[in-house]
BADOTI-466392 format. One line per 10 residues: number of its first residue (from 0); their letters; for each residue x, y, z of N, C-alpha, C, O. Coordinates in nm, 4 decimals. Layout:
BEGIN
NUM = a = X:Y:Z:X:Y:Z:X:Y:Z:X:Y:Z; ...
% end
This chain:
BEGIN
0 = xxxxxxxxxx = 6.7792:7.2980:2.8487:6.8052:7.2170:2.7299:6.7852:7.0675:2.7592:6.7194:7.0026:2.6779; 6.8295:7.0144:2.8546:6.8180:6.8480:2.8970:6.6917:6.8296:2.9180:6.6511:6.7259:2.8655; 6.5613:6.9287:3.0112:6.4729:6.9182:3.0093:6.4261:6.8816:2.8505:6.3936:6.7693:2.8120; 6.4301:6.9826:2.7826:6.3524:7.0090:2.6313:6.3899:6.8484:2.6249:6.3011:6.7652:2.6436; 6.5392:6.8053:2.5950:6.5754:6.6779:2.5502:6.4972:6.5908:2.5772:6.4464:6.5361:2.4793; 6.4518:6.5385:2.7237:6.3841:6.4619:2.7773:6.2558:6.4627:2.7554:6.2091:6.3515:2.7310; 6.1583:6.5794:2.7559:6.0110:6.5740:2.7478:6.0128:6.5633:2.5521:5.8999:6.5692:2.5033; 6.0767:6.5555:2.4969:6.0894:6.5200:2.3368:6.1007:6.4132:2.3441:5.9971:6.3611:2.3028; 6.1709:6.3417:2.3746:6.2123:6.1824:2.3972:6.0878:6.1273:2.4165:6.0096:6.0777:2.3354; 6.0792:6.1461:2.5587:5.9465:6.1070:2.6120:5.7880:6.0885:2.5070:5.7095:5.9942:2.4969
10 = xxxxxxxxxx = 5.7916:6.2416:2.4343:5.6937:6.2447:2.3656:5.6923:6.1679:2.2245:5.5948:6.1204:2.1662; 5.8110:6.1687:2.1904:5.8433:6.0714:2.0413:5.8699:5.9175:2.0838:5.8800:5.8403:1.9884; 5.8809:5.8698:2.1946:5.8073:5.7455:2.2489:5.6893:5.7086:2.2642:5.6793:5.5906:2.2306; 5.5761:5.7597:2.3050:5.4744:5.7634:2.3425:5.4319:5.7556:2.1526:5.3709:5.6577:2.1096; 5.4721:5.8638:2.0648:5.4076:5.8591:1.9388:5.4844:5.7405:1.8146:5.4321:5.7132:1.7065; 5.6467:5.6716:1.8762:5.6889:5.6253:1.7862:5.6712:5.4738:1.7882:5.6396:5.4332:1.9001; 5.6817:5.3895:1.7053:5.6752:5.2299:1.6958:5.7877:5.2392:1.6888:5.8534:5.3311:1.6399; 5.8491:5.0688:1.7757:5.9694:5.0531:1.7500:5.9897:4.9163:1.6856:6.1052:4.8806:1.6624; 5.8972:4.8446:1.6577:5.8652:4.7260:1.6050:5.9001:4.7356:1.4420:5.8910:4.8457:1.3876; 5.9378:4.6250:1.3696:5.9842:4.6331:1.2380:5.8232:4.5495:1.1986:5.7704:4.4541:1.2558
20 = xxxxxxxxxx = 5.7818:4.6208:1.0927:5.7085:4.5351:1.0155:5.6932:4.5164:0.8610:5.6052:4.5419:0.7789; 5.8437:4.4488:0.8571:5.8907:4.4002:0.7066:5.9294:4.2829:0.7454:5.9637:4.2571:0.8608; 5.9268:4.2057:0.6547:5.9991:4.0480:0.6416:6.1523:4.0650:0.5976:6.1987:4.1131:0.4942; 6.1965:4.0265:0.6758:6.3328:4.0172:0.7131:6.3898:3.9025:0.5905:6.5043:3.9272:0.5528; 6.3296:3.7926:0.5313:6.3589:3.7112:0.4068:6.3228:3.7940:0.3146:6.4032:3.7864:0.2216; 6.2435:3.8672:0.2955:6.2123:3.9261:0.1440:6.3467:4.0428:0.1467:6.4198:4.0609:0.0493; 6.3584:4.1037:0.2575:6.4867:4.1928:0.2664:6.6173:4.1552:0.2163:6.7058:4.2293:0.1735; 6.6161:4.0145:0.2293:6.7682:4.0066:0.2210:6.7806:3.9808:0.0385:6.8838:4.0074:-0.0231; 6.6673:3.9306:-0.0209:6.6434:3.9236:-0.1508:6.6692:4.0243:-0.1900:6.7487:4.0252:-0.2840; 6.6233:4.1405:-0.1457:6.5981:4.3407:-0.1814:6.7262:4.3811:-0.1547:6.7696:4.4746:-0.2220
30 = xxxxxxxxxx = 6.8003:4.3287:-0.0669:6.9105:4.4272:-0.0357:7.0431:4.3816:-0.1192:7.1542:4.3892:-0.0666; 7.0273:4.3394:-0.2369:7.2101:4.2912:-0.3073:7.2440:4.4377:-0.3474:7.3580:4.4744:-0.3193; 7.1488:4.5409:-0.4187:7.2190:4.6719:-0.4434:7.2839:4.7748:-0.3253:7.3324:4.8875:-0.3347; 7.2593:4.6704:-0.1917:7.2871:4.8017:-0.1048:7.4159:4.7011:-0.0184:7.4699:4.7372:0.0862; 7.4486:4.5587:-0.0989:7.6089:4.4840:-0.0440:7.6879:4.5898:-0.1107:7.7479:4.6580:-0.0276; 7.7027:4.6166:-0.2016:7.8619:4.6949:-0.2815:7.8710:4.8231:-0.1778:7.9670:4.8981:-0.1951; 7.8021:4.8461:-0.0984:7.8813:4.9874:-0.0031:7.8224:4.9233:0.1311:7.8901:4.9775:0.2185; 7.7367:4.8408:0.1910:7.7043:4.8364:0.3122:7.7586:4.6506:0.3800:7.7499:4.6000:0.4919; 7.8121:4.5985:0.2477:7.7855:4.4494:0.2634:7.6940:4.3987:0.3038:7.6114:4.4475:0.3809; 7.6954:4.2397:0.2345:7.6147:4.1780:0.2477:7.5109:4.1603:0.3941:7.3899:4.1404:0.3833
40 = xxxxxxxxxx = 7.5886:4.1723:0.5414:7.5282:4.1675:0.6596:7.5493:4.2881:0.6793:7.6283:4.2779:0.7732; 7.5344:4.4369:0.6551:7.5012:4.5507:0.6551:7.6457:4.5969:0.7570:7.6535:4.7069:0.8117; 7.7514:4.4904:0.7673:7.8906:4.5946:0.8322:7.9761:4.6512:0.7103:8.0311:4.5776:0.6284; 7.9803:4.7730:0.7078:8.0316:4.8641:0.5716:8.1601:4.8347:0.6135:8.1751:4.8283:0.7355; 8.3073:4.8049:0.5068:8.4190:4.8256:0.5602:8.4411:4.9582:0.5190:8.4782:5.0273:0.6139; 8.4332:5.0120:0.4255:8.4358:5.1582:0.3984:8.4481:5.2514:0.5170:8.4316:5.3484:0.4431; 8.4616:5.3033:0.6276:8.4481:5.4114:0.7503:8.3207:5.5009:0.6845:8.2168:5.4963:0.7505; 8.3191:5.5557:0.6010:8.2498:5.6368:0.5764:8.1104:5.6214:0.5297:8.0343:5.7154:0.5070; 8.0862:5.5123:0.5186:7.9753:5.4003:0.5140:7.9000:5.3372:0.6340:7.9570:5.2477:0.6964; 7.7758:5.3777:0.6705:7.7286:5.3161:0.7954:7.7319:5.1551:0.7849:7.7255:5.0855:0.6835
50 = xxxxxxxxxx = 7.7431:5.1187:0.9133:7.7083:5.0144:0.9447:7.5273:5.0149:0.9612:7.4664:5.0620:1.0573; 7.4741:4.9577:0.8552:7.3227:4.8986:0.9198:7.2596:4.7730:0.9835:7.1425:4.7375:0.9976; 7.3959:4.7101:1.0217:7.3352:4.5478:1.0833:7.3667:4.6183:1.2344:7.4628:4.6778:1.2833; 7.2307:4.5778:1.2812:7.1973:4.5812:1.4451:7.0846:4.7278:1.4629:7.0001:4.7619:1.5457; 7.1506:4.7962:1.3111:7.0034:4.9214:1.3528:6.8664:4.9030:1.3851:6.7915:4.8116:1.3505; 6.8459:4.9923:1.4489:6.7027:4.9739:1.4639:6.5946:5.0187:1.3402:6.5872:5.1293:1.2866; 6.5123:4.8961:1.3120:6.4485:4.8681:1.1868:6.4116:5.0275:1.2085:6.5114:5.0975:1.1915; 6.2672:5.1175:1.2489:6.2623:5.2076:1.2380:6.3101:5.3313:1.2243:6.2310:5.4216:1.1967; 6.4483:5.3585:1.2411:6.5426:5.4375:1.2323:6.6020:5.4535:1.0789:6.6400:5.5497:1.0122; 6.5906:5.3056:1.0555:6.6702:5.3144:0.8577:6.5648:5.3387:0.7759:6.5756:5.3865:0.6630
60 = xxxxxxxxxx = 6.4172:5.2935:0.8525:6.3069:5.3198:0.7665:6.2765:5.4891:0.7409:6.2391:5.5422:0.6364; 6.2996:5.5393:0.8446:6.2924:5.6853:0.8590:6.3856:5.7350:0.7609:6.3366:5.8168:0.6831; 6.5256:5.7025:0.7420:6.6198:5.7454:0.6943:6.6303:5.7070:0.5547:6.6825:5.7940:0.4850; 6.5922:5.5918:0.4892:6.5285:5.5916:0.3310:6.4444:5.6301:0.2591:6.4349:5.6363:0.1366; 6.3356:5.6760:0.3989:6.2067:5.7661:0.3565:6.2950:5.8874:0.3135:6.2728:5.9273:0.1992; 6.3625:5.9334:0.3632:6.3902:6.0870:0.3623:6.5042:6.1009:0.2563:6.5249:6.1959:0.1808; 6.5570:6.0113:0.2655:6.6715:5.9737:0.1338:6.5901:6.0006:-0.0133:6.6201:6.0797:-0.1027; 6.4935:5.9200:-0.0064:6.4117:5.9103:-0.1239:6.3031:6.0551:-0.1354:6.2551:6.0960:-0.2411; 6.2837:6.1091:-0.0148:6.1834:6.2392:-0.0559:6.3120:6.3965:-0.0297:6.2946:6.5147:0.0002; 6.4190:6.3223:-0.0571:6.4785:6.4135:-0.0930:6.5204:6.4772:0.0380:6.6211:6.5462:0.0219
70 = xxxxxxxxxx = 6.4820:6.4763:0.1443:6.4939:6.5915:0.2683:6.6358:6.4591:0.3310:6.6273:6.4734:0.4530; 6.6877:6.4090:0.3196:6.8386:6.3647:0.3521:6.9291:6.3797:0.2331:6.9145:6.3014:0.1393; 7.0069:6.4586:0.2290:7.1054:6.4176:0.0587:7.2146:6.3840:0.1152:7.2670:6.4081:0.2239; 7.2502:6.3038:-0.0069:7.3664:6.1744:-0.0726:7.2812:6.1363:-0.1945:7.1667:6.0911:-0.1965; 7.3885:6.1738:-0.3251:7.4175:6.1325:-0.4405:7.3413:6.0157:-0.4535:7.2403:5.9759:-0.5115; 7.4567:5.9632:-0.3524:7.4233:5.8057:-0.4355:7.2909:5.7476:-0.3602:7.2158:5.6689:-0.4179; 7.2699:5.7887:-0.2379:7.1061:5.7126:-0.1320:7.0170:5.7696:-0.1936:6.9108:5.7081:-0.2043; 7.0303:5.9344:-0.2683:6.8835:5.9628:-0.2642:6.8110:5.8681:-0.4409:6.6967:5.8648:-0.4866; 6.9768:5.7909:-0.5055:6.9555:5.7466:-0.6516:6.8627:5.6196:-0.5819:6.7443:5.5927:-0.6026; 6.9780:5.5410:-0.4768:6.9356:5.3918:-0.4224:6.8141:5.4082:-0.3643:6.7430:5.3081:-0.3558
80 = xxxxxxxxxx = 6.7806:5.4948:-0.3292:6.6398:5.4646:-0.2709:6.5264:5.5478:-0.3421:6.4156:5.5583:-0.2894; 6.5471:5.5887:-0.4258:6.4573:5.6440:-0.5146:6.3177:5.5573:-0.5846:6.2024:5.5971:-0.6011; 6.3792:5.4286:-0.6156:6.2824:5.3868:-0.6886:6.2112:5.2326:-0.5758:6.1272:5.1479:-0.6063; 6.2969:5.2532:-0.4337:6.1831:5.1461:-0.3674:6.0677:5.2001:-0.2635:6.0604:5.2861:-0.1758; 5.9802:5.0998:-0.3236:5.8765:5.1226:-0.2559:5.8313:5.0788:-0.1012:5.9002:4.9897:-0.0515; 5.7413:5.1233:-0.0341:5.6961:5.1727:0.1072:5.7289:4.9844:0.2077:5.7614:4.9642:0.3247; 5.7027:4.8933:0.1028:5.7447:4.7512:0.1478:5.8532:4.7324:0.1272:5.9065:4.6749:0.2222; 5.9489:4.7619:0.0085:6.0445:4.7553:0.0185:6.1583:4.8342:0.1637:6.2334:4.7788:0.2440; 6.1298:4.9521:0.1472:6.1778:4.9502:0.2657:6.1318:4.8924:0.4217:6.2148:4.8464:0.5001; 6.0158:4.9008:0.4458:6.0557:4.8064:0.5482:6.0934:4.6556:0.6031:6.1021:4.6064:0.7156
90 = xxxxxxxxxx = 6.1179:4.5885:0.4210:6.2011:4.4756:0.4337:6.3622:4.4627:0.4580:6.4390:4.3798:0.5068; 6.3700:4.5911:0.3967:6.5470:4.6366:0.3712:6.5671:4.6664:0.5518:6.6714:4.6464:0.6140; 6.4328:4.7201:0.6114:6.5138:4.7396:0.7394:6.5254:4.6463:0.8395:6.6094:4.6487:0.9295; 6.4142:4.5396:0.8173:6.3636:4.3955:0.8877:6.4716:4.3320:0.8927:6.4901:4.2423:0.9749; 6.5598:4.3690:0.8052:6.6617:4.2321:0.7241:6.8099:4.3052:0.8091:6.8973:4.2338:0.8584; 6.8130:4.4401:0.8118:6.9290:4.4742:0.8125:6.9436:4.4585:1.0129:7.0374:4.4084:1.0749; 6.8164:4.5206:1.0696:6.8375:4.5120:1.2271:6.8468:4.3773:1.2359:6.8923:4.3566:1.3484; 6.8283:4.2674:1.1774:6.8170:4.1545:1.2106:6.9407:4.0783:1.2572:6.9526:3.9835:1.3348; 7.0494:4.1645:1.1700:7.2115:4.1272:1.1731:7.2714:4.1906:1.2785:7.2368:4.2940:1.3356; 7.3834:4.1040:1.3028:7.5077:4.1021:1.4156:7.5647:4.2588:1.3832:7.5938:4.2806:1.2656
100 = xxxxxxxxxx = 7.5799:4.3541:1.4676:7.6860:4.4265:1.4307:7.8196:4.4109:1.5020:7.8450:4.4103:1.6224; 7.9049:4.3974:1.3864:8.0494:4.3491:1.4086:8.1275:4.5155:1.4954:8.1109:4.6341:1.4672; 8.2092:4.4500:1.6013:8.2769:4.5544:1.7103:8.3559:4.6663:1.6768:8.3932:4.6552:1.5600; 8.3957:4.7662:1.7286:8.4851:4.8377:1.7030:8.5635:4.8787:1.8328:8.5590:4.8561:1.9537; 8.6376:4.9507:1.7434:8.7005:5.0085:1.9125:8.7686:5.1712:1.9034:8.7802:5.2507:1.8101; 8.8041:5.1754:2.0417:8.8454:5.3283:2.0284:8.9728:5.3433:2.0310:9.0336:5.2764:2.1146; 9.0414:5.4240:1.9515:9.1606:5.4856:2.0012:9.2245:5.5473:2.0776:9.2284:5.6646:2.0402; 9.3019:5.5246:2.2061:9.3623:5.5411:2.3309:9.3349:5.6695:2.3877:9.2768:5.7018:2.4913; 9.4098:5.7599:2.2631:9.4196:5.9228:2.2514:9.2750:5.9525:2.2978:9.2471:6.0340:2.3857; 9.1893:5.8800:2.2315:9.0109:5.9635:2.2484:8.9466:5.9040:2.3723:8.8442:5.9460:2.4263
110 = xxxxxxxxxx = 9.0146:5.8085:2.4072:8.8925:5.7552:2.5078:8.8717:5.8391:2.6151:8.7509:5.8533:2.6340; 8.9307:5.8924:2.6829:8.8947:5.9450:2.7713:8.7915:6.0609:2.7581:8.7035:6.0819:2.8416; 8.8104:6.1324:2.6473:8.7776:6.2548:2.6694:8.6461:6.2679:2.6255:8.5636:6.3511:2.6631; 8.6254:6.1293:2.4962:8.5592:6.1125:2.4470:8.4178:6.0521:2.5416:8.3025:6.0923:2.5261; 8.4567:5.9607:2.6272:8.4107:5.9095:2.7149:8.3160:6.0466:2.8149:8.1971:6.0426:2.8466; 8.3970:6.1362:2.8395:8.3620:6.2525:2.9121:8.2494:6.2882:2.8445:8.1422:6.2605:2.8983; 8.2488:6.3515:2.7231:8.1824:6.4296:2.6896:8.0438:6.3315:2.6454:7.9268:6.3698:2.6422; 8.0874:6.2176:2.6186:7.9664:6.1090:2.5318:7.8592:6.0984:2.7318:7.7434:6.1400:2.7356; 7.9021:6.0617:2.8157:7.8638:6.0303:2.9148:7.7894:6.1653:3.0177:7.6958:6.1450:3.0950; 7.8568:6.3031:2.9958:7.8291:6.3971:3.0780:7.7898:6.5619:2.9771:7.7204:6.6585:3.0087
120 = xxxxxxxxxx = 7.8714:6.5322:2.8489:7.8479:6.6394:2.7889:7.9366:6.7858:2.8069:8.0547:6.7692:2.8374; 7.9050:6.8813:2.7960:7.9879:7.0186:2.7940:7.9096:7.1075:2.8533:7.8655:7.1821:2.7660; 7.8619:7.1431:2.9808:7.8018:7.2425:2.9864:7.8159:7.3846:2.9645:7.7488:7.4671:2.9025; 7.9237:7.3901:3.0338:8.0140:7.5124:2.9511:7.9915:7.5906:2.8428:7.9964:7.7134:2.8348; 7.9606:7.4903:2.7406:7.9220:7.5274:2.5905:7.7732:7.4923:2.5617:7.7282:7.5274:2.4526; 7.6857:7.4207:2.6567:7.5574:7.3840:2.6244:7.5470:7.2554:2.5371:7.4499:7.2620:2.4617; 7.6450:7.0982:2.5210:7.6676:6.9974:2.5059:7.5951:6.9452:2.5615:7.6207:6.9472:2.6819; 7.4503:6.8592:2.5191:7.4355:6.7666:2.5667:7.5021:6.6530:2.5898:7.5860:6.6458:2.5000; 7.5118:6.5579:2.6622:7.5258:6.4650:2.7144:7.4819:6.3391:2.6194:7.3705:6.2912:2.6407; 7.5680:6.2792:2.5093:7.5343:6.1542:2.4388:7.3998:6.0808:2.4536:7.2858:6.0807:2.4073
130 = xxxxxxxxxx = 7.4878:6.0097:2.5569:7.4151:5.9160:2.6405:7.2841:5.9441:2.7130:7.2504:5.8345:2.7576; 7.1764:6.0511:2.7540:7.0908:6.1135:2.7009:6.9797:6.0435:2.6352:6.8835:5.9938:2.6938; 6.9997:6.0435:2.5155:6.9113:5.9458:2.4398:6.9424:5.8844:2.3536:6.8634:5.8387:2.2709; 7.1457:5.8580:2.3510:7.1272:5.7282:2.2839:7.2079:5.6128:2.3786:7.2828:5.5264:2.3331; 7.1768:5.6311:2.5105:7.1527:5.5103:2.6079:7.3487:5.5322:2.6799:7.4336:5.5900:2.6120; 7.3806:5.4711:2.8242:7.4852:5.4414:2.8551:7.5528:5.3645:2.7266:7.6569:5.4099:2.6791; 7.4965:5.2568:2.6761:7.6270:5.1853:2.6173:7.6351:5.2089:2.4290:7.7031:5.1440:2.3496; 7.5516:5.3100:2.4038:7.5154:5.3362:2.2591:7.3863:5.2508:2.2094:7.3739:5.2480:2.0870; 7.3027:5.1913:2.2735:7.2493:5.1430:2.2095:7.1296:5.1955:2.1789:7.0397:5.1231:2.1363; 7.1135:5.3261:2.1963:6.9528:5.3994:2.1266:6.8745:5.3819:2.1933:6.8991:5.3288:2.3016
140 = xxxxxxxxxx = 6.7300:5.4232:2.1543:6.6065:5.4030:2.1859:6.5209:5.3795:2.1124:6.4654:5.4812:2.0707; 6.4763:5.2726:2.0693:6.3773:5.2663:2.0027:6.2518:5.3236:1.9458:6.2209:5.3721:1.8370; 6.1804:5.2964:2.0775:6.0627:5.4231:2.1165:6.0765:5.5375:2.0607:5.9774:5.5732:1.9970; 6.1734:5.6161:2.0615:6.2023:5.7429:2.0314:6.2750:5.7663:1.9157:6.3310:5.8731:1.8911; 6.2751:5.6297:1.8160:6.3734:5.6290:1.6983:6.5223:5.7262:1.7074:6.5632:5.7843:1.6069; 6.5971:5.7349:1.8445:6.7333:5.7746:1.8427:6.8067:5.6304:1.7816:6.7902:5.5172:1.8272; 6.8713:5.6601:1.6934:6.9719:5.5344:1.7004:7.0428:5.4609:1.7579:7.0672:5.5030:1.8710; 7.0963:5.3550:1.7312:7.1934:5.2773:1.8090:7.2997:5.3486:1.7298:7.2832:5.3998:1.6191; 7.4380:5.3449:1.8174:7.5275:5.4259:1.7982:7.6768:5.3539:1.8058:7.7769:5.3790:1.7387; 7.6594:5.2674:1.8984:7.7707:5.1912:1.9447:7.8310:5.0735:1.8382:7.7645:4.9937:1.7721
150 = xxxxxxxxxx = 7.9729:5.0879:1.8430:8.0381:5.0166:1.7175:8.0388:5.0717:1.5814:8.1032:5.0219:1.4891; 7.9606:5.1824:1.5717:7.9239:5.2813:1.4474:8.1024:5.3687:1.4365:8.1765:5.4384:1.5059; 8.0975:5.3074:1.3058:8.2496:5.3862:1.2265:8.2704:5.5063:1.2570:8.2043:5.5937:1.2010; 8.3478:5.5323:1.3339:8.3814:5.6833:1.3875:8.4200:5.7724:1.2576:8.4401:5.8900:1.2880; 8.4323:5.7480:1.1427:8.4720:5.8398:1.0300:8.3051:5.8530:0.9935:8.2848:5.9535:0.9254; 8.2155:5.7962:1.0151:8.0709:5.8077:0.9527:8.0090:5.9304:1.0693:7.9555:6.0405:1.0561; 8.0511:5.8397:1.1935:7.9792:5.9880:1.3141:8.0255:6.1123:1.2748:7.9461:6.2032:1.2505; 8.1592:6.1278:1.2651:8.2055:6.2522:1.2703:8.1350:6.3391:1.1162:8.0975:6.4563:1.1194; 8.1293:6.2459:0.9836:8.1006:6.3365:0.9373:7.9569:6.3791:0.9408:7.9119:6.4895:0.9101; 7.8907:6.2705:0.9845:7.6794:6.2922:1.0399:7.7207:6.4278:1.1720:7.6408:6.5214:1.1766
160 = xxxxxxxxxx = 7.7802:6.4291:1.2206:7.7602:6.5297:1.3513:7.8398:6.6515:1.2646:7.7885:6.7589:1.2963; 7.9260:6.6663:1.1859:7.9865:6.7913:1.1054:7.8326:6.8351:0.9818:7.8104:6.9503:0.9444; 7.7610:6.7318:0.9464:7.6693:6.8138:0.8425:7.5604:6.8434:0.9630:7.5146:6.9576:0.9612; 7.5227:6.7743:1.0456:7.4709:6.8085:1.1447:7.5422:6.9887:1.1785:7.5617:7.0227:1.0618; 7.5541:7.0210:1.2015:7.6771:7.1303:1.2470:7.6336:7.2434:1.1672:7.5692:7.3437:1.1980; 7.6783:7.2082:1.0692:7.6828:7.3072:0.9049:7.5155:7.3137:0.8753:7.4688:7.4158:0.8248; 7.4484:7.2250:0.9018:7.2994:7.2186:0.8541:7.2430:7.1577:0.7416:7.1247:7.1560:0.7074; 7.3682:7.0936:0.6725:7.3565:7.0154:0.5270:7.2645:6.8955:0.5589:7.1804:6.8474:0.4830; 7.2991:6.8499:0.7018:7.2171:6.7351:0.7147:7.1025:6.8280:0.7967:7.1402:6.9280:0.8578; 6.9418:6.7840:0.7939:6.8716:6.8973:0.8619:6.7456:6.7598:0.8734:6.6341:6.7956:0.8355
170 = xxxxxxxxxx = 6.7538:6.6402:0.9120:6.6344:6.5626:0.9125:6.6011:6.4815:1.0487:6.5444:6.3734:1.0644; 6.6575:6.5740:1.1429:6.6642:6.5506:1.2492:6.5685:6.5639:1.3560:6.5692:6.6825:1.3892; 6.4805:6.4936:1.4306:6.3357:6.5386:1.5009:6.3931:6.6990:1.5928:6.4890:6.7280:1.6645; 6.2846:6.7634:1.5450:6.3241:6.9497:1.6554:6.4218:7.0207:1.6592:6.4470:7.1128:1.7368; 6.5177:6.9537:1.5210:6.6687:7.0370:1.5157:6.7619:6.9764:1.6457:6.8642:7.0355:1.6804; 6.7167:6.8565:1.7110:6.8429:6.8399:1.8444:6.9343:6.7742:1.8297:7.0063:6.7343:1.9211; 6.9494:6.7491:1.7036:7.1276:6.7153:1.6939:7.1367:6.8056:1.6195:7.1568:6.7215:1.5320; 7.1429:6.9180:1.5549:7.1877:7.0053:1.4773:7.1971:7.1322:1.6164:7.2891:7.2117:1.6358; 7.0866:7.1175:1.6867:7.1239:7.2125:1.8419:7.2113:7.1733:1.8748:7.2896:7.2569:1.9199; 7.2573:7.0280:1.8755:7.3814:6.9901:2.0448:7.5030:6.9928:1.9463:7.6012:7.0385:2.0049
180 = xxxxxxxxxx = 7.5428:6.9423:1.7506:7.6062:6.9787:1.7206:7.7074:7.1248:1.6702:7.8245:7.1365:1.6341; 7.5981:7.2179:1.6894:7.6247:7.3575:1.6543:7.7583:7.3780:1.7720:7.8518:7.4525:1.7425; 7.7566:7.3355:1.8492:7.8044:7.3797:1.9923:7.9246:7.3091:2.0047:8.0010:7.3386:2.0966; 7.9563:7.2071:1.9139:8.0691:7.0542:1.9440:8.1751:7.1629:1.8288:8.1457:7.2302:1.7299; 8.3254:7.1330:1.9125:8.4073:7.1640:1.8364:8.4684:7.0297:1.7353:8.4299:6.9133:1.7459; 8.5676:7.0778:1.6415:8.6238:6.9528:1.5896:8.6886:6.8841:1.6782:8.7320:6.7852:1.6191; 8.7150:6.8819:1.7720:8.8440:6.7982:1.8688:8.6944:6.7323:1.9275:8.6923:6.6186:1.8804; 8.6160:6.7454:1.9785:8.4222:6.6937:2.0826:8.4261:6.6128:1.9712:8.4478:6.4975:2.0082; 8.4135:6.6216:1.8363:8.3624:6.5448:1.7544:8.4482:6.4182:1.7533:8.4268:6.3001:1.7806; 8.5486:6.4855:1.7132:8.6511:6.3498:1.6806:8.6602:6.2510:1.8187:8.6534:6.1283:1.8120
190 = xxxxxxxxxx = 8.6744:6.3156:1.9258:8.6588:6.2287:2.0387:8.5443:6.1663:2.0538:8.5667:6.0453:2.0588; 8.4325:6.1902:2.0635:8.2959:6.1139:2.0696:8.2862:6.0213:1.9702:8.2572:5.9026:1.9848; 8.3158:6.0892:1.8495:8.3054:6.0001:1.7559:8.3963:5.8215:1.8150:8.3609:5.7069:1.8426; 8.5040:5.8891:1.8081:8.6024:5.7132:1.8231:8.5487:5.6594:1.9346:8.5354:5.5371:1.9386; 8.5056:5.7453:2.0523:8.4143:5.6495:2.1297:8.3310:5.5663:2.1264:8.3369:5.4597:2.1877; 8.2359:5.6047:2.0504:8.0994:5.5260:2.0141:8.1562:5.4165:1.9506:8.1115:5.3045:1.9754; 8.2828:5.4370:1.8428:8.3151:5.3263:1.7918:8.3398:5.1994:1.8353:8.3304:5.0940:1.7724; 8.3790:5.2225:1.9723:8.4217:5.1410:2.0581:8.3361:5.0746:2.1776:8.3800:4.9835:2.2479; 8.2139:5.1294:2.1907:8.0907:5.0771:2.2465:8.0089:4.9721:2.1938:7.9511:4.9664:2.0853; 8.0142:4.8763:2.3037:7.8983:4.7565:2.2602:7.8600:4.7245:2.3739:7.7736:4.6379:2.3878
% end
């Protein structure tokens, strides 16, 4: 399985851009419908609301594409991104990686375990290992459009790694977070989750 992980990585580097090519000023013009749930510098206070300031431009571009062709659902993303077009989003994402993402942290109870499993994984159960491909400190890979992860609202991970799980969410490159989530219990989740929160 870590093999598979790695020669995928590898290969969705080699094929992915990690470069934004939207204007980051026309974005911030484009993005007032997406302040009322993400704010204005893309830190959601909502938990259940991603943070998009510090993402990686290609990662949100991927993820509004799919919002809008329907293969990600949410109500309300697949309405918001329905009617922008192929520049529009990659201004919305120019604009949003461009921003600070504001810190989080973890809760006492999770760190440890959370730490365990984000850093080494479950073999036991066939858990990959977080950190893997979205870096020691959460911060993704570009190349390989994994996300940045770190400081990300632990009420948003947990529920992306639970539809992950269930299969509701399914827009994932080769099924490998819907593979490494099938395998995560609720207690893996909730711990990883508050971890990441707490990574910068």
């Amino acid at each position: 399985m870590n093999k598979w992980l790695l020669t995928s990585a590898m290969l969705l580097a080699l094929t992915s851009g990690a470069q934004a090519g939207g204007d980051a000023a026309a974005g911030t013009a484009r993005s007032a419908p997406c302040a009322g749930c993400h704010n204005p510098d893309g830190n959601s206070v909502n938990p259940v609301w991603p943070k998009l300031a510090g993402q990686h431009p290609k990662y949100i571009e991927k993820q509004l594409h799919d919002f809008k062709a329907n293969q990600r659902t949410d109500p309300l993303m697949n309405a918001q991104a329905a009617p922008l077009t192929d520049s529009d989003i990659e201004n919305l994402a120019a604009y949003f990686s461009s921003q600070t993402t504001s810190p989080g942290t973890t809760t006492k109870d999770k760190a440890s375990s959370g730490q365990k499993l984000y850093r080494g994984g479950n073999t036991s159960t066939g858990v990959t290992a977080c950190a893997a491909c979205h870096g020691p400190t959460g911060m993704g890979n570009p190349l390989a459009n994994f996300p940045r992860l770190a400081g990300q609202h632990a009420a948003y991970i947990e529920k992306q790694l639970k539809a992950f799980r269930s299969g509701t969410r399914a827009n994932d490159a080769g099924q490998m977070m819907r593979n490494i989530a099938f395998h995560m219990t609720d207690a893996e989740i909730a711990a990883v989750a508050q971890y990441v929160q707490g990574l910068r």
